[in-house]
N, C-alpha and C positions, 0 to 999 in steps of 0.2 A: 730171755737170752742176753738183755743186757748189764744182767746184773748175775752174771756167770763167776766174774770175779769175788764180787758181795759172798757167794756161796760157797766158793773155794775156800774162803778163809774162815767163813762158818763152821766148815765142816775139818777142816782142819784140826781149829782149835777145841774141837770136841762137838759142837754140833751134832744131835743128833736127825734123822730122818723126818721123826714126826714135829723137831722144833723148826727145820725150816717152813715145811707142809704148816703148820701153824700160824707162821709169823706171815706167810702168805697168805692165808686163807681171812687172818685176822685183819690185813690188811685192805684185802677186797671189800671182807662187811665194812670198814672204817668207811671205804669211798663208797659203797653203796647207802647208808646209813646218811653222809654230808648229802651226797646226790637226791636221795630223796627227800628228804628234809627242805634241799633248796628248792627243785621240781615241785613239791606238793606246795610250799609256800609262793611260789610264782603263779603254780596254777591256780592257786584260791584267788591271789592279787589277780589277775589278769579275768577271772572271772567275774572277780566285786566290779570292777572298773568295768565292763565288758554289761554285765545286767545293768548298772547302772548307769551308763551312755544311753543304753536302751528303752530304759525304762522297765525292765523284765524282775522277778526275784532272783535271787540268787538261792541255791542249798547246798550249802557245802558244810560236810558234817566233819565230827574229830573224826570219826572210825573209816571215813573215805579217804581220809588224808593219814593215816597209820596204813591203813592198807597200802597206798602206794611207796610209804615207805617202804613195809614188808614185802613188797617183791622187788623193788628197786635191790634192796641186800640178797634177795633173793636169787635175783638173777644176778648181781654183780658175783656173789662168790659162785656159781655156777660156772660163770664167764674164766673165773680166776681158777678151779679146780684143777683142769687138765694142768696149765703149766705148774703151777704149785707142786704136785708131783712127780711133774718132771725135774722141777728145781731139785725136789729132796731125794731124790735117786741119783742125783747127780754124784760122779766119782771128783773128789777133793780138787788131785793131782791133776787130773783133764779138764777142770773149769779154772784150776792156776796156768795154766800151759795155754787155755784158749786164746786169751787176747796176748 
């Protein structure tokens, strides 16, 4: 909703439907993609440091730390789907006129 503006003038100037719905949906994987990547590399750090206070192993493999990227994006564009299509159904004229 607060980028009602942003999409008026998207869709104005030709914009179509499925390029908002895109550039939203492409945006969600981008943050979910950063977010996991940070997430999985804090959680590996905080685990190394964590077994090795304690004394304990550690196992922390590539394919655990891919996976929580793969739902991090997973679930971030899930998160982002609803409004995304709401964005790009959005009428020009009534998201210039909104704010």
């Amino acid at each position: 909703m607060e980028r009602t503006r942003e999409i008026g003038i998207m869709k104005a100037i030709g914009a179509k439907n499925i390029d908002v719905l895109v550039l939203f949906l492409t945006e969600a994987g981008v943050t979910g993609v950063i977010g996991g990547f940070m997430g999985a590399g804090l959680g590996f750090f905080i685990s190394n440091l964590a077994t090795g206070y304690m004394g304990l192993a550690s196992s922390c493999s590539l394919v655990f730390g891919l996976g929580v990227v793969v739902f991090a994006v997973t679930t971030s564009v899930m998160a982002g789907l609803y409004p995304a299509l709401r964005a790009s159904k959005m009428n020009p004229v009534e998201a210039l006129r909104r704010e």
